[in-house]
Residue, then its C-alpha position, 0 to 999 in steps of 0.5 A: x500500500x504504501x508504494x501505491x501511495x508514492x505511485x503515479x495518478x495514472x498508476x493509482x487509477x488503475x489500482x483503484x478501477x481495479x477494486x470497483x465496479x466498472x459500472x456503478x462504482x462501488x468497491x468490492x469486498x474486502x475494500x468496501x469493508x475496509x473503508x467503511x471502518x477507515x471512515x469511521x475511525x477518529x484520525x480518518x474523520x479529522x483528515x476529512x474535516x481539514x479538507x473539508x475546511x480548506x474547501x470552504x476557504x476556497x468557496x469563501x474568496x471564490x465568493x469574494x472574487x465573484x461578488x456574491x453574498x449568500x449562503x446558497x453561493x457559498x454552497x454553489x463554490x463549495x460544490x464546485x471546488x468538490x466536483x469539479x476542482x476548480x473555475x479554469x480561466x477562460x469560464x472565470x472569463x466567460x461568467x464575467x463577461x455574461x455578468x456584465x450583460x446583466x439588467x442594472x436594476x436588478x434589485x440584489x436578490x434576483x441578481x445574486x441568483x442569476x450570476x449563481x445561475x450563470x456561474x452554474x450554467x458556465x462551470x457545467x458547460x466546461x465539464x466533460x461533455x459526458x456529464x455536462x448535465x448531471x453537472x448542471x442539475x447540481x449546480x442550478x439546484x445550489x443556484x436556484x435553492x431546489x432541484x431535482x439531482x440523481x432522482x432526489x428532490x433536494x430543497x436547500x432552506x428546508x433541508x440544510x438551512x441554505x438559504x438566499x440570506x447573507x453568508x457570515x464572513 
């Protein structure tokens, strides 16, 4: 295990392909059991805490960068930080430029959502184009509050608490 850990990403895939299922992803026995009690170890859960965190902070100062102010924009980065690692230059380009073409008097709720869905809309637009509209989905249901991913009906501010209200900085 611990030269795997050294190995390559290209050499770690494979590793990792070969204990899962092909198609719906899930790992076989003795790995699934193994990992269930890694996670549910204290050391393991504080390693996701720290990652976790870092994420945020990133989702934090995308937030600052793109001039939003709500939770469900917190969420929206926070997600993509997750999913997708990152907003690479040219969408970042993009999102700005269809920023600027916003109504001037929209009054700051209503804009807040269209630049989430704008920001939704862009970031599912440069993924692989396999998964583009899985992508979508999860992005415009953090922009719109709701919506409907994978089969599940989620609803931000009744489930979680994520609403259209400022974040705390």
């Amino acid at each position: 295990m611990e030269v795997l850990l050294e190995s390559n990403n290209e050499e770690q895939m494979e590793w990792v392909r070969s204990i899962q299922h092909p198609i719906h992803h899930y790992f076989f026995e003795p790995w699934k059991g193994l990992f269930k009690a890694l996670g549910r170890t204290r050391q393991f859960q504080n390693i996701q805490v720290k990652q976790a965190q870092d994420f945020f902070q990133v989702a934090r100062k995308w937030c600052k960068e793109y001039n939003l102010w709500s939770e469900r924009a917190v969420a929206l980065m926070f997600d993509i930080r997750v999913q997708n690692g990152s907003i690479q230059g040219y969408v970042k380009a993009q999102i700005f430029r269809d920023f600027s073409e916003l109504p001037e008097d929209l009054d700051d709720d209503t804009k807040e959502v269209a630049k989430l869905r704008i920001i939704a809309n862009r970031r599912a637009e440069a993924a692989n184009p396999k998964w583009i509209e899985d992508v979508r989905r999860r992005k415009l249901c953090c922009a719109n509050g709701e919506g409907i991913v994978f089969g599940h009906r989620y609803h931000l501010e009744s489930q979680y608490g994520i609403g259209l209200r400022k974040w705390k900085s």
